[in-house]
SEFIZA-3560 file (N, C-alpha, C; in Angstrom, 3 decimals):
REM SEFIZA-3560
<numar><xx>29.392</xx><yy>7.883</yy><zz>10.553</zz><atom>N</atom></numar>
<numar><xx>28.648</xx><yy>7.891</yy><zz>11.797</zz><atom>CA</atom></numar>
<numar><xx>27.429</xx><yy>6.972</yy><zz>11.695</zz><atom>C</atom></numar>
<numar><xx>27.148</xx><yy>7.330</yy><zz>10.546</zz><atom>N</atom></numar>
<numar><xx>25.320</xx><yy>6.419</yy><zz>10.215</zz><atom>CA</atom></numar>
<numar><xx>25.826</xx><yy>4.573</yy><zz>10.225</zz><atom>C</atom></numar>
<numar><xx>27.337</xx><yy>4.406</yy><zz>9.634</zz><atom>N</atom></numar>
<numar><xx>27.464</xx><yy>3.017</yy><zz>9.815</zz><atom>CA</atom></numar>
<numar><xx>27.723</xx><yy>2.391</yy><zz>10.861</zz><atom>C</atom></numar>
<numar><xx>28.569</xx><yy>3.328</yy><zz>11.726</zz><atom>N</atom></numar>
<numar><xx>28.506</xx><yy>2.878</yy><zz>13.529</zz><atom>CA</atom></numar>
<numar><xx>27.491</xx><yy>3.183</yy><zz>13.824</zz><atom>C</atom></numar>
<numar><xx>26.330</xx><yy>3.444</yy><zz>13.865</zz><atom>N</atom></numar>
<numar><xx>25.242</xx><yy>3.295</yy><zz>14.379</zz><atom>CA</atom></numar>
<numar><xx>24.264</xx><yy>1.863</yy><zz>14.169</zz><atom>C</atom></numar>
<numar><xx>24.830</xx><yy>1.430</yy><zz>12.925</zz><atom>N</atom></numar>
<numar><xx>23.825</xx><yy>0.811</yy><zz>12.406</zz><atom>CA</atom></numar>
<numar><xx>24.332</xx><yy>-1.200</yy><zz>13.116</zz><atom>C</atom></numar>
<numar><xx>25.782</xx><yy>-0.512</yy><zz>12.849</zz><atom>N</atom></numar>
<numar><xx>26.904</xx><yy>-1.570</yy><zz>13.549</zz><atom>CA</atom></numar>
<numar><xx>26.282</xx><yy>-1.604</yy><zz>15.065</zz><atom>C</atom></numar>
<numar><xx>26.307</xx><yy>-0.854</yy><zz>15.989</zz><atom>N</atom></numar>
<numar><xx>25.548</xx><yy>-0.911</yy><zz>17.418</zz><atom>CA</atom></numar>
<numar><xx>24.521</xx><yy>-1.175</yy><zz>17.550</zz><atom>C</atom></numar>
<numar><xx>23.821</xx><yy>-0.683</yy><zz>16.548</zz><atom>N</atom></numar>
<numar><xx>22.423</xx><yy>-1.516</yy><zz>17.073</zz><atom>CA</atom></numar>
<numar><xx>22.278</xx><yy>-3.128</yy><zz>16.611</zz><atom>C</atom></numar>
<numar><xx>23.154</xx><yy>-3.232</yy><zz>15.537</zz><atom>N</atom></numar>
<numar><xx>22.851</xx><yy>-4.930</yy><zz>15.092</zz><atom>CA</atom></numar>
<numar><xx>23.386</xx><yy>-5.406</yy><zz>15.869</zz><atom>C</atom></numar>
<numar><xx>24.611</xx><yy>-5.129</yy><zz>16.892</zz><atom>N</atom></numar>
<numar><xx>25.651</xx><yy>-6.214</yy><zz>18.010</zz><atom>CA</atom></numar>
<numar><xx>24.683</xx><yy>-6.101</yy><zz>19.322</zz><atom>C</atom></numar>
<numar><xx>23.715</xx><yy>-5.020</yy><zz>19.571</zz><atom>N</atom></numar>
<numar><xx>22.874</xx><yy>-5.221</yy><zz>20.870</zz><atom>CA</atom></numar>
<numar><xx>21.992</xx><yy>-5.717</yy><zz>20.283</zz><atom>C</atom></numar>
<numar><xx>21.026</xx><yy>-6.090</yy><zz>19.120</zz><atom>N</atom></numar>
<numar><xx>20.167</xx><yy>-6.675</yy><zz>18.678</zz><atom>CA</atom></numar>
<numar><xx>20.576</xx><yy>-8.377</yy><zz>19.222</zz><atom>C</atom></numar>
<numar><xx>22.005</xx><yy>-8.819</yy><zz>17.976</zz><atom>N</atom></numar>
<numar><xx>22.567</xx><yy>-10.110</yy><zz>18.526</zz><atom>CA</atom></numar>
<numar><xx>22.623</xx><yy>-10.581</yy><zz>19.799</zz><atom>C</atom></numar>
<numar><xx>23.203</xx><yy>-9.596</yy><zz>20.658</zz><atom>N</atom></numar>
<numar><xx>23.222</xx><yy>-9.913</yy><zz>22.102</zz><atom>CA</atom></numar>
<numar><xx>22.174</xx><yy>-9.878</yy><zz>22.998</zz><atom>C</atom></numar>
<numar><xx>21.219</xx><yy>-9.409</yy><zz>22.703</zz><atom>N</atom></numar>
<numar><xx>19.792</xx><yy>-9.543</yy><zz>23.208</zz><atom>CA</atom></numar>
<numar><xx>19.442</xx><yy>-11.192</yy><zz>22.978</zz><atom>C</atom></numar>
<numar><xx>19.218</xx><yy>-11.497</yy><zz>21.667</zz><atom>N</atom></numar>
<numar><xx>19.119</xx><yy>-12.727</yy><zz>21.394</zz><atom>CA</atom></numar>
<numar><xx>19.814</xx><yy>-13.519</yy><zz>21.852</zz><atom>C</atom></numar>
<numar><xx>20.843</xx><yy>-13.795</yy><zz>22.456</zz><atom>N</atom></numar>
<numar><xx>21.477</xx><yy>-14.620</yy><zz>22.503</zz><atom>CA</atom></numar>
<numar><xx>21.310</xx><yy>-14.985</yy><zz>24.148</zz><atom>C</atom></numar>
<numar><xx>21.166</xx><yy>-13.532</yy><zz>24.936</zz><atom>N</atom></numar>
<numar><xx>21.003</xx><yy>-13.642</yy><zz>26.364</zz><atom>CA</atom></numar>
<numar><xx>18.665</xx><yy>-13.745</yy><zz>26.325</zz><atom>C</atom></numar>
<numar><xx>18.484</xx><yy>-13.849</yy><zz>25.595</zz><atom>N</atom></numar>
<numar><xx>17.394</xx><yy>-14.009</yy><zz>25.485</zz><atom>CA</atom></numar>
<numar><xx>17.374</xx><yy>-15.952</yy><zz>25.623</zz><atom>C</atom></numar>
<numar><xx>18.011</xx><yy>-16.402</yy><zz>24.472</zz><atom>N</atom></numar>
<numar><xx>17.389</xx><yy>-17.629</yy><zz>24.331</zz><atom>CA</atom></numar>
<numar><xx>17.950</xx><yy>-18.783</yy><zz>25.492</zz><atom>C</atom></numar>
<numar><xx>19.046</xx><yy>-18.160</yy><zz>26.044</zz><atom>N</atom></numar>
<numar><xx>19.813</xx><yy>-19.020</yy><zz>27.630</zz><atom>CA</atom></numar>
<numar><xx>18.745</xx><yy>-19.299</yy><zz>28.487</zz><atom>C</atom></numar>
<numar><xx>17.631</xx><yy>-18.194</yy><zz>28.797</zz><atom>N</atom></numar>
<numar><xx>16.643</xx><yy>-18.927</yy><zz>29.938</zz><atom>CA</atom></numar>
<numar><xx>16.429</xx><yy>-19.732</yy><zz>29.228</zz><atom>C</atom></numar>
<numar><xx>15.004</xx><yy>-19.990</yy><zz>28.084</zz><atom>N</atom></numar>
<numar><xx>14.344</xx><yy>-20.692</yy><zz>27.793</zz><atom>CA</atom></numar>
<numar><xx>15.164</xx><yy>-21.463</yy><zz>27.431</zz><atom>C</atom></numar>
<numar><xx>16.189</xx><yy>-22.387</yy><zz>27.533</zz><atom>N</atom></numar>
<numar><xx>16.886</xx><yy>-23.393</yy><zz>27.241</zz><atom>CA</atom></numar>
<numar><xx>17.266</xx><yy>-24.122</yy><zz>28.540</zz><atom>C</atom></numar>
<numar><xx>17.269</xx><yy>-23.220</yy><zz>29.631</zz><atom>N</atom></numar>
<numar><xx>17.428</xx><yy>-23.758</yy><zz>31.130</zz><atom>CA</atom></numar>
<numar><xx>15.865</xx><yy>-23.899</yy><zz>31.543</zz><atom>C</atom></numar>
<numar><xx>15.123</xx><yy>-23.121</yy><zz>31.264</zz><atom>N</atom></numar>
<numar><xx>13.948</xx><yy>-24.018</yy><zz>32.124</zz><atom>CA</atom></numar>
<numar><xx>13.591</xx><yy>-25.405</yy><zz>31.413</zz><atom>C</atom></numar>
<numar><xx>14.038</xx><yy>-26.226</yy><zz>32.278</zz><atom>N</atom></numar>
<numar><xx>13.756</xx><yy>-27.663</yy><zz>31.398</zz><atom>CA</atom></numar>
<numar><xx>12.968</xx><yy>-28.746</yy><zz>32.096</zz><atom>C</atom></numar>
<numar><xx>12.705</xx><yy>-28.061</yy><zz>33.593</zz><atom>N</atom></numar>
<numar><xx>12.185</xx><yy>-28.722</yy><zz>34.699</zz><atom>CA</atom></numar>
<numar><xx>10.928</xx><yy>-28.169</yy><zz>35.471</zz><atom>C</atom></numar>
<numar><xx>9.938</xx><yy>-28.780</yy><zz>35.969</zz><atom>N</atom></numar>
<numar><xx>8.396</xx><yy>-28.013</yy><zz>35.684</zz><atom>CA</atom></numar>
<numar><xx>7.403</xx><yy>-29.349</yy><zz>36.045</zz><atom>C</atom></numar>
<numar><xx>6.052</xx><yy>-28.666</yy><zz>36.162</zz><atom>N</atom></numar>
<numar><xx>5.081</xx><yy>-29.563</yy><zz>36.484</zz><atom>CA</atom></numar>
<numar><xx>4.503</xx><yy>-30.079</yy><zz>34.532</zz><atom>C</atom></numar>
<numar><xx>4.552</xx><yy>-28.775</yy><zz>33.927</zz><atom>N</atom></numar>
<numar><xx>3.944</xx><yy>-28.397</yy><zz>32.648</zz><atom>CA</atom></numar>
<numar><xx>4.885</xx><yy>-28.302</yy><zz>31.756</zz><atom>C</atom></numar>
<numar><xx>5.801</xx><yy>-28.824</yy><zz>30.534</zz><atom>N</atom></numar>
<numar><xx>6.010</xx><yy>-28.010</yy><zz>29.765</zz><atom>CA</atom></numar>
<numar><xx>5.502</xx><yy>-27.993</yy><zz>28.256</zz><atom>C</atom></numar>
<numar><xx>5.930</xx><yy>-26.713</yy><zz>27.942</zz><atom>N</atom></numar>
<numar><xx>5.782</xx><yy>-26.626</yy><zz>26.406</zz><atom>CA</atom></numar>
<numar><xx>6.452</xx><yy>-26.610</yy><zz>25.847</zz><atom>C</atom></numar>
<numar><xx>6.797</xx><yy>-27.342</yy><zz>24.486</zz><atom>N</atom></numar>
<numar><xx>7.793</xx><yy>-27.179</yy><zz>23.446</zz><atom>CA</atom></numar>
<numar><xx>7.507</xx><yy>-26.255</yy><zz>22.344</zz><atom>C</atom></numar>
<numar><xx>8.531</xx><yy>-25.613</yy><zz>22.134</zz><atom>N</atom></numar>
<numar><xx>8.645</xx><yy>-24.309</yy><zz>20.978</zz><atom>CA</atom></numar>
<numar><xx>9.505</xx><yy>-24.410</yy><zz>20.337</zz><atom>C</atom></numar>
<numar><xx>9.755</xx><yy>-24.934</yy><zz>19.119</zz><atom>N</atom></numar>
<numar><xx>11.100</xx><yy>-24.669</yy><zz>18.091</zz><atom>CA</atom></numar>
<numar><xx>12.557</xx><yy>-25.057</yy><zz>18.449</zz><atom>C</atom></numar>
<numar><xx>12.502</xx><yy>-26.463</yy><zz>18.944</zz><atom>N</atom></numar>
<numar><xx>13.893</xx><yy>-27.006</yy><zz>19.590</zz><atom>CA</atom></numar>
<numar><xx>13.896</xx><yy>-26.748</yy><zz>21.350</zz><atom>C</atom></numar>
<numar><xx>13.524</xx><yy>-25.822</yy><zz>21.743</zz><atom>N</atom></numar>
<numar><xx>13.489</xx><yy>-25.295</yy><zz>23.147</zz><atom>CA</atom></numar>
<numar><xx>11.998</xx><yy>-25.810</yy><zz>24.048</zz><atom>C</atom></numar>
<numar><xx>12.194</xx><yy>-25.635</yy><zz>25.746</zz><atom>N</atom></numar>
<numar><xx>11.326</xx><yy>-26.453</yy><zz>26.107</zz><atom>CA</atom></numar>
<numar><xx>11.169</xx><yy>-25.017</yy><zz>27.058</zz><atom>C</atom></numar>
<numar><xx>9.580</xx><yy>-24.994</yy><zz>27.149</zz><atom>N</atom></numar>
<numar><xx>9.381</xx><yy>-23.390</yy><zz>27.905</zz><atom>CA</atom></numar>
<numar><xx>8.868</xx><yy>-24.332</yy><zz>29.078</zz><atom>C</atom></numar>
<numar><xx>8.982</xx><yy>-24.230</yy><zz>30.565</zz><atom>N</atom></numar>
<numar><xx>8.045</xx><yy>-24.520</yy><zz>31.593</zz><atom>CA</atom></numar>
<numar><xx>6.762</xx><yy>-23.281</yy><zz>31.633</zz><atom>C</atom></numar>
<numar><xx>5.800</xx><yy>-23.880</yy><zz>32.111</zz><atom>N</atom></numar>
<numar><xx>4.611</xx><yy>-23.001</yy><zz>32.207</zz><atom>CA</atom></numar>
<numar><xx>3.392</xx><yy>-23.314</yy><zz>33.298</zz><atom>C</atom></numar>
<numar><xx>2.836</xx><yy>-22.700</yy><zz>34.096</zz><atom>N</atom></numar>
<numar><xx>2.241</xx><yy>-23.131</yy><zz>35.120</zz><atom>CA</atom></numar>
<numar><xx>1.006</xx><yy>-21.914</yy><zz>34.964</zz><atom>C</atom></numar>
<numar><xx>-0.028</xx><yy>-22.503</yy><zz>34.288</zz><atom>N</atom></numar>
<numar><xx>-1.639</xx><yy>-22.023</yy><zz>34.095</zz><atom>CA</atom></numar>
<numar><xx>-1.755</xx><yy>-21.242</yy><zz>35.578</zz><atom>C</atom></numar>
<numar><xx>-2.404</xx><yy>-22.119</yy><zz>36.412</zz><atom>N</atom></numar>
<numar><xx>-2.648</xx><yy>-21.643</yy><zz>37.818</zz><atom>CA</atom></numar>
<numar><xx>-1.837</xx><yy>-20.214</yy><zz>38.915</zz><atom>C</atom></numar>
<numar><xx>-0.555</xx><yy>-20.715</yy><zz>38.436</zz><atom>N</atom></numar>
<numar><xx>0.176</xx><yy>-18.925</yy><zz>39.110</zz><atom>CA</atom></numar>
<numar><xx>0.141</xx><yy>-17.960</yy><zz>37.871</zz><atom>C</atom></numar>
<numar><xx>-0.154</xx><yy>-18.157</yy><zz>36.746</zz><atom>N</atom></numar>
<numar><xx>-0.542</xx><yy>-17.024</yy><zz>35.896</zz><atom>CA</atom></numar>
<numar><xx>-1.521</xx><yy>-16.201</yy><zz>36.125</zz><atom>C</atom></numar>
<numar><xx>-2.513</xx><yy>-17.539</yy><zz>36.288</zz><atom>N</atom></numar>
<numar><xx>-4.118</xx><yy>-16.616</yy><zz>36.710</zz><atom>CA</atom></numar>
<numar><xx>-4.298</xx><yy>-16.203</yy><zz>37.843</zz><atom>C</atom></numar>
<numar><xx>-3.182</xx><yy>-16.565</yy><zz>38.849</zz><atom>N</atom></numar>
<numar><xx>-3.803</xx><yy>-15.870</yy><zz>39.904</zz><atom>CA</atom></numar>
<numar><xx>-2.762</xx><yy>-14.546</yy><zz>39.829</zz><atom>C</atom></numar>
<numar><xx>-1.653</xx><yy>-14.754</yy><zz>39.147</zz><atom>N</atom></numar>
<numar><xx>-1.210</xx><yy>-13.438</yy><zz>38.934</zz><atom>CA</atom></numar>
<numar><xx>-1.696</xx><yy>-12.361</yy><zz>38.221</zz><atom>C</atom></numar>
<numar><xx>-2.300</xx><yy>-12.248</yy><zz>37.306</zz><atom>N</atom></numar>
<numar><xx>-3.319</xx><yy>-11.962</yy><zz>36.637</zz><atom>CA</atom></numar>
<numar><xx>-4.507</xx><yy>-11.463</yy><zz>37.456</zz><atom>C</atom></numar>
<numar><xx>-5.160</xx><yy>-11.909</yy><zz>38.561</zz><atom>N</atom></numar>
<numar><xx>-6.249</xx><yy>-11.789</yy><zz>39.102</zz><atom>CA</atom></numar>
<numar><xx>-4.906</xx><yy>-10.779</yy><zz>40.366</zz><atom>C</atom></numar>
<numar><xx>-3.964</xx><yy>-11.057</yy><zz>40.486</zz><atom>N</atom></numar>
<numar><xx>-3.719</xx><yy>-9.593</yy><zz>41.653</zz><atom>CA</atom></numar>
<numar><xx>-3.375</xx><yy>-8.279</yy><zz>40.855</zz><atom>C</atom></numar>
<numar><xx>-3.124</xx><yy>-8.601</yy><zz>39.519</zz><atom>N</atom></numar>
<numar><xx>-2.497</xx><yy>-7.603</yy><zz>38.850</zz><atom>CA</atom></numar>
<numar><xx>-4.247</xx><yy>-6.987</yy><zz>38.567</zz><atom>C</atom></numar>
<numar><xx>-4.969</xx><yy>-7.397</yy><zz>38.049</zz><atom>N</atom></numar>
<numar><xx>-6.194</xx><yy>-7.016</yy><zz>37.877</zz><atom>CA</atom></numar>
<numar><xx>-6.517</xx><yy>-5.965</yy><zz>39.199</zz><atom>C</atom></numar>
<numar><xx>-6.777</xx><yy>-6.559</yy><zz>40.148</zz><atom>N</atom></numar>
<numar><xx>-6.643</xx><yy>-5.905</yy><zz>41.825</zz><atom>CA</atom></numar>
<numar><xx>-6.102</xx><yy>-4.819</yy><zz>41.700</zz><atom>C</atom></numar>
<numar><xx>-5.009</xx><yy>-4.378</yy><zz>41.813</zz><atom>N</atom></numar>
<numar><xx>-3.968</xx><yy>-3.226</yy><zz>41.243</zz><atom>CA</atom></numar>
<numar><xx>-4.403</xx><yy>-2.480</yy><zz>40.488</zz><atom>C</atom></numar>
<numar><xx>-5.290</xx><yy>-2.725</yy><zz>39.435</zz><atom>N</atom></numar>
<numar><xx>-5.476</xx><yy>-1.762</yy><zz>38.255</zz><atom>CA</atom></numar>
<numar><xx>-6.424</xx><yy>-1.214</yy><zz>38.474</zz><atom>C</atom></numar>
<numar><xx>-7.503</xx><yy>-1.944</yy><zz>39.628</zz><atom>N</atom></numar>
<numar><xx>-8.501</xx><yy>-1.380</yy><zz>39.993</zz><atom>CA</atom></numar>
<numar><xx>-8.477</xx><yy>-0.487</yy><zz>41.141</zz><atom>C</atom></numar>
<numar><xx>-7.246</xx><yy>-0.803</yy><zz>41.857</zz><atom>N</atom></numar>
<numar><xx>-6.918</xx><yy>0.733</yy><zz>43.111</zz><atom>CA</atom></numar>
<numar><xx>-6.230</xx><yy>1.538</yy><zz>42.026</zz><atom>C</atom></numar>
<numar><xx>-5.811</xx><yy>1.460</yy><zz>41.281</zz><atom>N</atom></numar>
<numar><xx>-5.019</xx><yy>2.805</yy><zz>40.054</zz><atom>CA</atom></numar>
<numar><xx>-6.043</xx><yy>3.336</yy><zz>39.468</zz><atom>C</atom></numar>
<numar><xx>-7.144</xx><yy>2.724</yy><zz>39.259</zz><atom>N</atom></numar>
<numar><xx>-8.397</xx><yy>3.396</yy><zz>38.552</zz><atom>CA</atom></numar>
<numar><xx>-9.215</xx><yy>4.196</yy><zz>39.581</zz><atom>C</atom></numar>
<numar><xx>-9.122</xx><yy>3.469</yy><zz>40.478</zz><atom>N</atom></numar>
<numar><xx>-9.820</xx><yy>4.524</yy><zz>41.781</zz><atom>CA</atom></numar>
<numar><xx>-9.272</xx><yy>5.760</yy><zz>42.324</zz><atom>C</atom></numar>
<numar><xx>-7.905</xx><yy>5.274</yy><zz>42.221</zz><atom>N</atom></numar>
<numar><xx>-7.238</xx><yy>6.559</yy><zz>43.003</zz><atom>CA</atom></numar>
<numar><xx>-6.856</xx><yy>7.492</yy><zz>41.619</zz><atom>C</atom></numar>
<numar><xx>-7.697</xx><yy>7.202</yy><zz>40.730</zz><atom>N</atom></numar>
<numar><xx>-7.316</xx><yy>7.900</yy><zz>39.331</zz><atom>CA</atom></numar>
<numar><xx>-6.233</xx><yy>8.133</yy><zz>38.446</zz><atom>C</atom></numar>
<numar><xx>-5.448</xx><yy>7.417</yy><zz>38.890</zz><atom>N</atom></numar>
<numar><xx>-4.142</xx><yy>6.979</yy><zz>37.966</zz><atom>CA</atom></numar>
<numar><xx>-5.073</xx><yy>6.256</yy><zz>36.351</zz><atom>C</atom></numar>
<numar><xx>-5.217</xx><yy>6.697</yy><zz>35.605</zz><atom>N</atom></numar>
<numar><xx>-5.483</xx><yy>5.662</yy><zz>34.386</zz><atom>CA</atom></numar>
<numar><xx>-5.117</xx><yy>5.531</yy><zz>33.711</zz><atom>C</atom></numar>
<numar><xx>-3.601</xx><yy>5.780</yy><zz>33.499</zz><atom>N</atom></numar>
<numar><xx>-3.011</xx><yy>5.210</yy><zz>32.492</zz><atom>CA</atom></numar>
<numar><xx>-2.025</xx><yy>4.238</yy><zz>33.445</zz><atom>C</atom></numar>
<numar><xx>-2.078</xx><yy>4.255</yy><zz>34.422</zz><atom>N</atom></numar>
<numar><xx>-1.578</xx><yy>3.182</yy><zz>35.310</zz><atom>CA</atom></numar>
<numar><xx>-2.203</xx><yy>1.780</yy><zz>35.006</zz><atom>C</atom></numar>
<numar><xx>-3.658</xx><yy>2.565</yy><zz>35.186</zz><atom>N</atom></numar>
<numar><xx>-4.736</xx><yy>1.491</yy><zz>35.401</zz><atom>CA</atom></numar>
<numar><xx>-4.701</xx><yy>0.779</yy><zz>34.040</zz><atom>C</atom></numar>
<numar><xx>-4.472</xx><yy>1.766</yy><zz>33.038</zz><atom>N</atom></numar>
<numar><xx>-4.668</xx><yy>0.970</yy><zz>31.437</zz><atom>CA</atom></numar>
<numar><xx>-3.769</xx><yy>-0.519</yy><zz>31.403</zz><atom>C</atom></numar>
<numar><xx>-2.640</xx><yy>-0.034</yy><zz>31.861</zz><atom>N</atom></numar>
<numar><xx>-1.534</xx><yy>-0.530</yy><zz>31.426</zz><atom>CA</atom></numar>
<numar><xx>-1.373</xx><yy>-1.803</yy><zz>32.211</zz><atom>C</atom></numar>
<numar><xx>-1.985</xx><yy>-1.950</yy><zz>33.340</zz><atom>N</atom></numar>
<numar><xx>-2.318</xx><yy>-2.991</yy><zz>34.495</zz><atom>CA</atom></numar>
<numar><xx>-3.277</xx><yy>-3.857</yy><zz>33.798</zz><atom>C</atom></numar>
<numar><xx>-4.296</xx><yy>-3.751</yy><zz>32.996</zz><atom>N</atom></numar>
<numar><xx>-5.337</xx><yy>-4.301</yy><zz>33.074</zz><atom>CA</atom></numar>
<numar><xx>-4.664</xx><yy>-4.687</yy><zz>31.722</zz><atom>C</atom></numar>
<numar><xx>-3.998</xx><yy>-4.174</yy><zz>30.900</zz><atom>N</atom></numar>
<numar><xx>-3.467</xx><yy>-5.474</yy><zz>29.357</zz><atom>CA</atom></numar>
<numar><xx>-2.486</xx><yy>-5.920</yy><zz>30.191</zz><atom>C</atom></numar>
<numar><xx>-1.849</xx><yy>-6.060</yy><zz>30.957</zz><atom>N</atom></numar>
<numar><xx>-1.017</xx><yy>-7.127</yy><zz>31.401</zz><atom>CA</atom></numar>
<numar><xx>-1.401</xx><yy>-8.329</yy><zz>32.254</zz><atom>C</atom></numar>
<numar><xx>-3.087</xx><yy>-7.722</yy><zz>32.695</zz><atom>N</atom></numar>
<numar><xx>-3.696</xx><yy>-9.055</yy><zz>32.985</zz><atom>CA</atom></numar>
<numar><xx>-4.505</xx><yy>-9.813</yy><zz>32.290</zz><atom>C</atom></numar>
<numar><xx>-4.894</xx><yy>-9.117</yy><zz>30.806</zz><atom>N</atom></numar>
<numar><xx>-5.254</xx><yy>-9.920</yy><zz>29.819</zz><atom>CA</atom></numar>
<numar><xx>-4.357</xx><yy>-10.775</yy><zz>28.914</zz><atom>C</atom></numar>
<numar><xx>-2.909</xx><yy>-10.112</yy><zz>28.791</zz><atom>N</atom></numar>
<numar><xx>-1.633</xx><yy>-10.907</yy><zz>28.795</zz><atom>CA</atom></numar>
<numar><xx>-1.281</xx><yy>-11.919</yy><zz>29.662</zz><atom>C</atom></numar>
<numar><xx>-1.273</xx><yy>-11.987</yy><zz>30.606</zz><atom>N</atom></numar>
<numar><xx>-1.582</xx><yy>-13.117</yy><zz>31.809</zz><atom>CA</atom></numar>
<numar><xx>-2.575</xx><yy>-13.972</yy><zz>31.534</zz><atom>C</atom></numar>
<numar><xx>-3.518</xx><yy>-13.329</yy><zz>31.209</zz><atom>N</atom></numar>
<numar><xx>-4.603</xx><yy>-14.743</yy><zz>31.234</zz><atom>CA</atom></numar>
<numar><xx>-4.613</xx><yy>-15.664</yy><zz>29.938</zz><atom>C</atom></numar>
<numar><xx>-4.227</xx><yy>-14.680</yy><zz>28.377</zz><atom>N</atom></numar>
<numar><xx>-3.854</xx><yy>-15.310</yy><zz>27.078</zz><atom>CA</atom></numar>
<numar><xx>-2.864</xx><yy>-16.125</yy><zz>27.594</zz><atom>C</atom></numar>
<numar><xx>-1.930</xx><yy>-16.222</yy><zz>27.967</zz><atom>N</atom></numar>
<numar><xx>-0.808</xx><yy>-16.702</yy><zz>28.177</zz><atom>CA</atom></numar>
<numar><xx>-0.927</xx><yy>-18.342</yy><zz>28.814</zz><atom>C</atom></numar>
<numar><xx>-1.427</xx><yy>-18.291</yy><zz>30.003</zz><atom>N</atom></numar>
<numar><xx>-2.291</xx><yy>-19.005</yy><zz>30.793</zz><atom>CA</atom></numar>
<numar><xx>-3.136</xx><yy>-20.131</yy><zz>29.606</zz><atom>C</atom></numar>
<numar><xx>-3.664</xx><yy>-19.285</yy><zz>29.054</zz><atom>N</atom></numar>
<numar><xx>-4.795</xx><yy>-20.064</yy><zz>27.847</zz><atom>CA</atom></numar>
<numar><xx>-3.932</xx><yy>-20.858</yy><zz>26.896</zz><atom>C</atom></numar>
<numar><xx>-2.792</xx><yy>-20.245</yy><zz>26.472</zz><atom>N</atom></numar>
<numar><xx>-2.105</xx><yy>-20.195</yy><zz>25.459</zz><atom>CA</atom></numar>
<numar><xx>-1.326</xx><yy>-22.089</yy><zz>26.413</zz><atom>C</atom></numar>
<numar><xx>-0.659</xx><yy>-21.961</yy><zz>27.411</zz><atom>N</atom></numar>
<numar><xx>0.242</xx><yy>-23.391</yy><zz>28.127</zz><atom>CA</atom></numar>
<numar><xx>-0.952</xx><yy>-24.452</yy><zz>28.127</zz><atom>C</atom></numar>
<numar><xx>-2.332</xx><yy>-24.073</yy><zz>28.469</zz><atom>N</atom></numar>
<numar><xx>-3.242</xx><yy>-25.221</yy><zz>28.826</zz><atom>CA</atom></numar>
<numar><xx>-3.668</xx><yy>-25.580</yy><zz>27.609</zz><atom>C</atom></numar>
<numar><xx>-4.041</xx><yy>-24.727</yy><zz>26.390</zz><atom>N</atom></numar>
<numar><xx>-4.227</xx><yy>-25.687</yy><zz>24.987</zz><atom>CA</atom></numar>
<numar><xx>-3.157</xx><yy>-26.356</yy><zz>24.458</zz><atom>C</atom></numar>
<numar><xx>-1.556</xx><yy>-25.797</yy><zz>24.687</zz><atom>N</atom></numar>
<numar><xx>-0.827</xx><yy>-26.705</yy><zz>24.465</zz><atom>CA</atom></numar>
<numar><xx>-0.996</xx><yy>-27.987</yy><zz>25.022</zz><atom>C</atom></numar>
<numar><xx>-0.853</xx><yy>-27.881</yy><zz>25.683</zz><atom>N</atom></numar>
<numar><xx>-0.755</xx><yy>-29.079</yy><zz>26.858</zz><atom>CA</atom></numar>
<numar><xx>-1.656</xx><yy>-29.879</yy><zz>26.698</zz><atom>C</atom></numar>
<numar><xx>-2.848</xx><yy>-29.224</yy><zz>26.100</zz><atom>N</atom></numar>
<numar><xx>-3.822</xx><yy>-30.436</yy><zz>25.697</zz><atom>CA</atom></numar>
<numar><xx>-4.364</xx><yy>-30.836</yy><zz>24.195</zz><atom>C</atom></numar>
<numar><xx>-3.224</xx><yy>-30.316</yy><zz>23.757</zz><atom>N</atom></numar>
<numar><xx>-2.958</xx><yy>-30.780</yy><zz>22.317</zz><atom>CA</atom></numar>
<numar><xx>-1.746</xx><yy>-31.224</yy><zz>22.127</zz><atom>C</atom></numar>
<numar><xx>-0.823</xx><yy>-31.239</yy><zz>23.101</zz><atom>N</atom></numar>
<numar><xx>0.439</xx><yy>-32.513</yy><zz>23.118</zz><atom>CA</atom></numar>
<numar><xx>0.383</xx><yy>-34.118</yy><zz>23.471</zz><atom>C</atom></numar>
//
């Protein structure tokens, strides 16, 4: 039993990866891109941050209306947004 288990999780592990790396091999077209390890990521600073700045918005009606672990969880995904953001524009200006 313990070896079919171990067998299922390594064939959804593989297959994750594999349906993982198909986008980033199709976005190849873009204002911005970045290169990563053979693969070409598109990336656009400007709709990050402003996504980021509505997701921020959001976390702050979840904090009001007292949801806070709503609110927690809103507000690292707009600091994830904005690293991210940071992360395409130093590329970009170190390519």
């Amino acid at each position: 039993m313990r070896r079919t288990t171990t067998l299922a999780v390594t064939v959804a592990m593989a297959g994750g990866l594999l349906f993982a790396a198909a986008p980033a091999q199709a976005a190849t077209s873009g204002t911005q891109a970045v290169a990563m390890s053979g693969g070409v990521i598109t990336c656009h600073p400007e709709e990050l941050r402003q996504e980021a700045a509505q997701t921020e918005r959001a976390a702050q009606r979840a904090r009001a209306a007292g949801r806070i672990e709503e609110a927690r969880r809103l507000f690292a995904r707009a600091d994830a947004l904005r690293a991210k953001a940071k992360q395409c524009e130093d590329a970009d200006n170190n390519a």
